[in-house]
PLY file of the C-alpha trace (Angstrom):
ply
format ascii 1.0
element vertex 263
property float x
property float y
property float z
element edge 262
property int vertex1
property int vertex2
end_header
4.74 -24.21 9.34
2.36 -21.38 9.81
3.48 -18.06 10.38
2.00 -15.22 12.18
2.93 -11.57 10.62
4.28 -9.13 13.18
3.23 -5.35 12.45
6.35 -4.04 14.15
8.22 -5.35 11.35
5.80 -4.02 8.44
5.17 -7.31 6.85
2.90 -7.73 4.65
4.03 -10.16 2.04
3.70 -10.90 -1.26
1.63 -13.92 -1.81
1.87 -16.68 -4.31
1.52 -13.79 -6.95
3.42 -15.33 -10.23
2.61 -12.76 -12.51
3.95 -10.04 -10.17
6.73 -12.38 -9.36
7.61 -12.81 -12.91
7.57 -9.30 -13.44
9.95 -8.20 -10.87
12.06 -10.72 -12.47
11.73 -9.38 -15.90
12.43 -5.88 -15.03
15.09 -6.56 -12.58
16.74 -8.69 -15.16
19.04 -10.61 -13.19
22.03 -12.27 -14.55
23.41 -15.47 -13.84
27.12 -13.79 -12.74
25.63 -11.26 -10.08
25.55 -10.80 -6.81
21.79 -9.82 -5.60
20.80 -8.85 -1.88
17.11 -9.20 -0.72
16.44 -7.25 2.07
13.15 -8.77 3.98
13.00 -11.89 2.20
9.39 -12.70 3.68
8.90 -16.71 3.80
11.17 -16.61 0.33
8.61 -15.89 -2.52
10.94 -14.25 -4.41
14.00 -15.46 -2.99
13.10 -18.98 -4.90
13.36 -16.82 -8.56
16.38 -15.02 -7.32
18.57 -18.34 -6.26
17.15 -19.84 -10.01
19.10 -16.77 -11.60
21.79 -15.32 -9.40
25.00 -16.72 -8.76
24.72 -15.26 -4.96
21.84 -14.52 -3.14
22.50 -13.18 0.01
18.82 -12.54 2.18
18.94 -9.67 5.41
15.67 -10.44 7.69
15.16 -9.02 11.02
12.71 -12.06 12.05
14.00 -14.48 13.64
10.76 -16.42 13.42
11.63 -16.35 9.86
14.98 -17.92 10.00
13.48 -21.16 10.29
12.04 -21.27 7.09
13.83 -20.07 5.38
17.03 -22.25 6.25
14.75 -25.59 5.86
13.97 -24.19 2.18
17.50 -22.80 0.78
20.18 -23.50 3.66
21.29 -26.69 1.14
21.28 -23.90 -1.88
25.26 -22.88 -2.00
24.23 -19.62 -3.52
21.85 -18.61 -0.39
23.35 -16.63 1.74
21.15 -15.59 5.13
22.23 -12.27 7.57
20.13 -12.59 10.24
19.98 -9.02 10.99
18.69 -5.18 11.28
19.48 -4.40 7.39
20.00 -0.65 9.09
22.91 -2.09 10.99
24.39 -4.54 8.45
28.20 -3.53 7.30
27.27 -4.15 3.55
30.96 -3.80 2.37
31.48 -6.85 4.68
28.40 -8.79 3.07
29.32 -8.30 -1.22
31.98 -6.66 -3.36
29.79 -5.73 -5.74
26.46 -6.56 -6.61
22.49 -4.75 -6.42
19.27 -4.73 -4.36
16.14 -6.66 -5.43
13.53 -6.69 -3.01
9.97 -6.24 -1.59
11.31 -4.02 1.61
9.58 -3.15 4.62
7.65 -0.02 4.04
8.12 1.45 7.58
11.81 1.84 7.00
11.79 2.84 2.98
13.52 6.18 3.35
16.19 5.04 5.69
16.64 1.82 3.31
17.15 3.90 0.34
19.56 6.32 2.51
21.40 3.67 3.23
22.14 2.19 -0.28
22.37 5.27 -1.36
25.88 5.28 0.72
26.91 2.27 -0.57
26.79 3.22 -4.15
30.42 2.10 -4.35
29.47 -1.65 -4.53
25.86 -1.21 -4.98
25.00 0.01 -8.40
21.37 -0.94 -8.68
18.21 -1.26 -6.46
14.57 -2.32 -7.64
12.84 -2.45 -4.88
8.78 -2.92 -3.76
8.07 0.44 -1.75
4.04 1.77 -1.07
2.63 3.78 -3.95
2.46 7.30 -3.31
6.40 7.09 -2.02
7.70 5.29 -5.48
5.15 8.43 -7.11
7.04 10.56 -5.10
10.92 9.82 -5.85
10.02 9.29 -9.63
8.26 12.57 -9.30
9.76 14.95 -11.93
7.77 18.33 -10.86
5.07 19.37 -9.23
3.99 18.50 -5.37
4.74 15.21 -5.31
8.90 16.32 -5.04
10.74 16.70 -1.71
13.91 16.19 -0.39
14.28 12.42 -0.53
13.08 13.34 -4.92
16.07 15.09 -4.91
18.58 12.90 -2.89
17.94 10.34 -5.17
18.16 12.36 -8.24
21.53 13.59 -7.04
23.04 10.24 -7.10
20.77 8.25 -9.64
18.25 7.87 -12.11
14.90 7.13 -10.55
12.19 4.91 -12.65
8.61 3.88 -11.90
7.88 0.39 -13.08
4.75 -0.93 -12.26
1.83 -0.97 -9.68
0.81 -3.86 -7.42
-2.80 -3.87 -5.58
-2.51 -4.10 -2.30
-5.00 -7.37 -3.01
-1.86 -9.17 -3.49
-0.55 -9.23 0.00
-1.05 -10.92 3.32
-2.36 -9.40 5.45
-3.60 -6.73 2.71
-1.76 -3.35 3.56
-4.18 0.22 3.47
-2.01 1.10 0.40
-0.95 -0.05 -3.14
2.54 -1.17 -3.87
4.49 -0.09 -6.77
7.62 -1.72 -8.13
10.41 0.96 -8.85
14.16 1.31 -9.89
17.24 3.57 -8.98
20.19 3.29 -10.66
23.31 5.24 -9.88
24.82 7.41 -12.08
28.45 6.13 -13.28
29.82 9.20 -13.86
29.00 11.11 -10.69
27.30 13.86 -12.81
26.09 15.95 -9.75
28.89 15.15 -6.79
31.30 16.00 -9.28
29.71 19.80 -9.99
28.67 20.32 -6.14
29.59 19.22 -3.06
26.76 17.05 -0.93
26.32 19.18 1.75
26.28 22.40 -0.65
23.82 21.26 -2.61
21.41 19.40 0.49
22.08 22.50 2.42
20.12 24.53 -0.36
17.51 21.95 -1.39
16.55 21.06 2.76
16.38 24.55 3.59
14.27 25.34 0.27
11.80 22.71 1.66
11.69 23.43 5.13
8.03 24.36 5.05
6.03 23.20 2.34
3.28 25.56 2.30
6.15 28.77 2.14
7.30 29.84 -1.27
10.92 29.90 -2.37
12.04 33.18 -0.91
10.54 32.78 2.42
12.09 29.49 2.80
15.48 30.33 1.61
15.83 33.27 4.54
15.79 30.36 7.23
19.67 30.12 5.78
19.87 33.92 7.56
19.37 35.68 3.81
17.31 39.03 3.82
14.57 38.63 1.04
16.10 41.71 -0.96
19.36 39.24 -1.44
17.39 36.31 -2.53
14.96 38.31 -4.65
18.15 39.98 -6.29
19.80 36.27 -6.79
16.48 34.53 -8.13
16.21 37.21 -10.68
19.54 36.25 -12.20
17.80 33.08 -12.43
15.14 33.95 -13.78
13.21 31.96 -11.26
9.91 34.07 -9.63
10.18 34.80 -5.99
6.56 33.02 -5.46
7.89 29.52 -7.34
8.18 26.46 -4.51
10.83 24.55 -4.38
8.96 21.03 -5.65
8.94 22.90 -9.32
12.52 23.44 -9.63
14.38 20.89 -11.33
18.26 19.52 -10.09
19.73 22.06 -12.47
18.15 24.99 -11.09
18.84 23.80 -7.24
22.33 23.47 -8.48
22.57 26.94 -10.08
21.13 28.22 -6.94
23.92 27.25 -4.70
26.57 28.54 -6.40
24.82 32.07 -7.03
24.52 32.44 -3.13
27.76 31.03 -2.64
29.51 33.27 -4.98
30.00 36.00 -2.38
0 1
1 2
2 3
3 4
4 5
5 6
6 7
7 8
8 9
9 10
10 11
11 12
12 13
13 14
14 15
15 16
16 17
17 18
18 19
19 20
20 21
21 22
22 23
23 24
24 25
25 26
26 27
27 28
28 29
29 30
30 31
31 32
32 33
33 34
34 35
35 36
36 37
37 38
38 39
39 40
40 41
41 42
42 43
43 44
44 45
45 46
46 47
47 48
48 49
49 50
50 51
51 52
52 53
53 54
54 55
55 56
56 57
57 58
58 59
59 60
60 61
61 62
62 63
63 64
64 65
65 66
66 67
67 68
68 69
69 70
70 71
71 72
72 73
73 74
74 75
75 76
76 77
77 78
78 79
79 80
80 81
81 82
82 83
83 84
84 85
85 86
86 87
87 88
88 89
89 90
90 91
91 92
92 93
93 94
94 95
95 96
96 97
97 98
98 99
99 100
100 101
101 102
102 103
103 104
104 105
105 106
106 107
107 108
108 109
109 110
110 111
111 112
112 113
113 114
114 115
115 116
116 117
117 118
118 119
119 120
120 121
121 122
122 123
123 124
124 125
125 126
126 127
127 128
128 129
129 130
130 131
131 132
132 133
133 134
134 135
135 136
136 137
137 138
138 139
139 140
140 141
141 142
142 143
143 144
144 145
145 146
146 147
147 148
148 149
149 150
150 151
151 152
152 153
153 154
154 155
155 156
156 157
157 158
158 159
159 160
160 161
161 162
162 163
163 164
164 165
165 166
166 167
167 168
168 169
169 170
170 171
171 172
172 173
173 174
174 175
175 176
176 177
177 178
178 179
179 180
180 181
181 182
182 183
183 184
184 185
185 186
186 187
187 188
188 189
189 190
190 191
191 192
192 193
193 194
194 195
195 196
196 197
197 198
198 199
199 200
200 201
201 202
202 203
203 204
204 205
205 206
206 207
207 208
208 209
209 210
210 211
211 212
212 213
213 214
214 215
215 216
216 217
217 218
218 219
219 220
220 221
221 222
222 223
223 224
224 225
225 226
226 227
227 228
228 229
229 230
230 231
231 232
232 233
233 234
234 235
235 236
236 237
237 238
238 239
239 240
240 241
241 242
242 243
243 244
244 245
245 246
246 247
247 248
248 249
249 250
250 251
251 252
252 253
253 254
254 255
255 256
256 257
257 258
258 259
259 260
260 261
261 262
């Protein structure tokens, strides 16, 4: 059955790649007890590895073109599971207990993906997941201009890793961009929501952001600050009024909200 690839739907899929297959097994180390969920299972590359391993698989495609083949190929496979739906949309805490994400996900929804197992943290404690290469560069970023807001909204609730880089060769159709392979796993012991509150510390960090090209003091008076009060608080910092915001580290974004809260 030949399939056509839609470009609404970002797919570009991984084709019969072993070594990069392998790999994403390897790192992802899978274990034969676990629950995995493959968001944009493609025609079900990696889906084939996952099923081997897993005791659950449990596949979200938008596609319906898809669902075809994929239910001729694993719909006799008691551990596949198929959702035939908007993974944006999906109740997850309906779909597994507990359990993590590996997948090759479709790169024109990556932030909102990651968003939104980001708020299931509860049952999802893992995600390695295929993303394009300068995005993975940027959320494993750990200074300089490659950080932003989404660097730190992933450092707030996990540990971000870069694991390897796939040429876009690999696909069909070939995307403009390299792939990279990349983990985040969430912190256990809720290290940051447990010394600030989430919309503290995003409050800060979005507003310290808000234009790139400003420095830190410029930025921070969009929160209705005069510059003499910031100046005065990123003294006791120690942090220079001309720094940007992509060169301070979680600590310092954290120390910063609570000195201009402290009035």
């Amino acid at each position: 059955m030949s399939f056509k690839h839609k470009k609404k739907f970002g797919q570009n899929f991984l084709t019969d790649q072993n070594d990069v297959l392998n790999r994403i097994m390897e790192v992802s180390d899978v274990k034969e007890d676990e629950h995995i969920i493959e968001i944009g299972p493609g025609e079900g590359a990696l889906t084939a590895l996952l099923l081997e391993k897993a005791k659950n698989v449990t596949c979200i495609e938008i596609d319906t073109d898809l669902e075809k083949i994929l239910t001729k190929k694993y719909a006799s496979n008691p551990k596949f599971n198929l959702i035939m739906q908007d993974v944006l949309t999906v109740d997850l805490k309906n779909v597994l207990s507990k359990g993590r994400v590996v997948a090759n996900i479709p790169y024109y929804i990556t932030s909102p993906i990651i968003n939104k197992i980001i708020e299931n943290r509860d049952i999802i404690s893992e995600m390695f997941i295929m993303v394009q290469k300068e995005v993975a560069e940027r959320v494993c970023s750990k200074s300089g201009k490659e950080r932003s807001v989404l660097t730190l909204a992933v450092e707030y609730y996990g540990e971000a890793e870069y694991l390897f880089t796939i040429p876009k060769a690999f696909f069909t159709p070939p995307p403009k961009v390299d792939s990279a392979f990349m983990s985040i796993k969430f912190y256990n012991d809720r290290r940051y929501e447990d010394r600030i509150s989430e919309s503290l510390f995003f409050k800060y960090v979005k507003a310290a952001f808000s234009n790139k090209r400003k420095n830190i003091i410029n930025n921070l008076t969009t929160l209705g600050y005069s510059k003499d009060f910031i100046r005065e608080k990123l003294e006791k910092l120690g942090i220079s009024e001309t720094e940007r915001a992509e060169n301070l580290t979680i600590e310092q974004f954290i120390d910063l909200a609570e000195i201009f809260e402290e009035e």
